[in-house]
N, C-alpha and C positions, 0 to 999 in steps of 0.2 A: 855596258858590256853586252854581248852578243852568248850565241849560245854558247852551251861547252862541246868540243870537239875531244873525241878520244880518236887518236890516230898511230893506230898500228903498222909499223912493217916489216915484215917476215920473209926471212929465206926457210924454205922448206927440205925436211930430211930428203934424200936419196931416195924415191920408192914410195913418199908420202900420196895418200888416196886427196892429191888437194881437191879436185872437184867436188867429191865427200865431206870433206871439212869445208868448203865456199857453200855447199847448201847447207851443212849444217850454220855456218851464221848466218846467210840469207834468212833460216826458219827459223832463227832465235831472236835477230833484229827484226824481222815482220810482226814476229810474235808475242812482243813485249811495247804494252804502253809507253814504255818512257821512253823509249828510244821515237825520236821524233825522224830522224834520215838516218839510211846507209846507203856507204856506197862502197866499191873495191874496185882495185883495177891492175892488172899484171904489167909489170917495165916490158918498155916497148923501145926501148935501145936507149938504157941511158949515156952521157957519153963517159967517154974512157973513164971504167974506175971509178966513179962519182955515186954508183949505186953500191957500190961496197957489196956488190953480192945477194945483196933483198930484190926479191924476185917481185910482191907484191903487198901492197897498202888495203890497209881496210880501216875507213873512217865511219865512228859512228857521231849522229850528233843529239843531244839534249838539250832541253830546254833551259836546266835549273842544274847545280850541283846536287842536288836532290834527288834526283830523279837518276841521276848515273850514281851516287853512290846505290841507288834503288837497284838498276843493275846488278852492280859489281856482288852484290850480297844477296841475288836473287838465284834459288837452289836451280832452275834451269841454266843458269850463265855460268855459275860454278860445275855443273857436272860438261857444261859443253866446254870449258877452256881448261878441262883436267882433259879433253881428246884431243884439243886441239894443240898442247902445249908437246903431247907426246911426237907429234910431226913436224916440229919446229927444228929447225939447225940454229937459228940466231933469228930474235927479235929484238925491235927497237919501239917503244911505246912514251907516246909523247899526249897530255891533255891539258888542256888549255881553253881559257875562255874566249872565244874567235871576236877578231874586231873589221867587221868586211865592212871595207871601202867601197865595191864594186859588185852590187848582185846580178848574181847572176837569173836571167830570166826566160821564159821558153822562147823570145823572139831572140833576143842574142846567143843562147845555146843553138839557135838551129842556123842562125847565120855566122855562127864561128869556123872555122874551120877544126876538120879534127888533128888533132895529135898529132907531132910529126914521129 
């Protein structure tokens, strides 16, 4: 098995400060050893209906089960997702031990195309 992937996605309240809340997990994923990658990225048209209204994803990724429950129970993660939860309209939270087929690498991320 491969890492553990924690992957968040979130449609945000009406009026929520999201770029406030994207730094604030930018500085908590930077901030914290265990977390080995993050990434986030806002839908960019998904098609009809398919996105159920989540506006954006934020995946974080670990090494070890270990090391994310280290997270989850760590007092900086806890007081950032009692602010982060307050600007939330609907989340969906999915974790999972990832099994990649296909890595990704900085020669084939720069010759991919981006995103439609």
């Amino acid at each position: 098995m491969g890492d553990l992937k924690h992957l968040v996605l979130v449609k945000f309240k009406e009026g929520a400060a999201v770029e406030d809340i994207i730094k604030g997990m930018e500085k908590l994923a930077t901030g914290m050893e265990t977390v080995k990658g993050f990434e986030w990225g806002q839908d960019s048209g998904s098609e009809a209906g398919l996105g159920q209204g989540y506006t954006h994803v934020f995946i974080l990724t670990f090494k070890t089960a270990e090391d994310f429950a280290a997270f989850l129970a760590h007092p900086t993660h806890l007081e950032f997702a009692a602010n982060f939860a307050a600007g939330i309209e609907n989340i969906l939270v999915f974790d999972f031990p990832s099994v990649l087929i296909k890595p990704t690498t900085a020669a084939t991320a720069a010759a991919a195309p981006p995103p439609a």
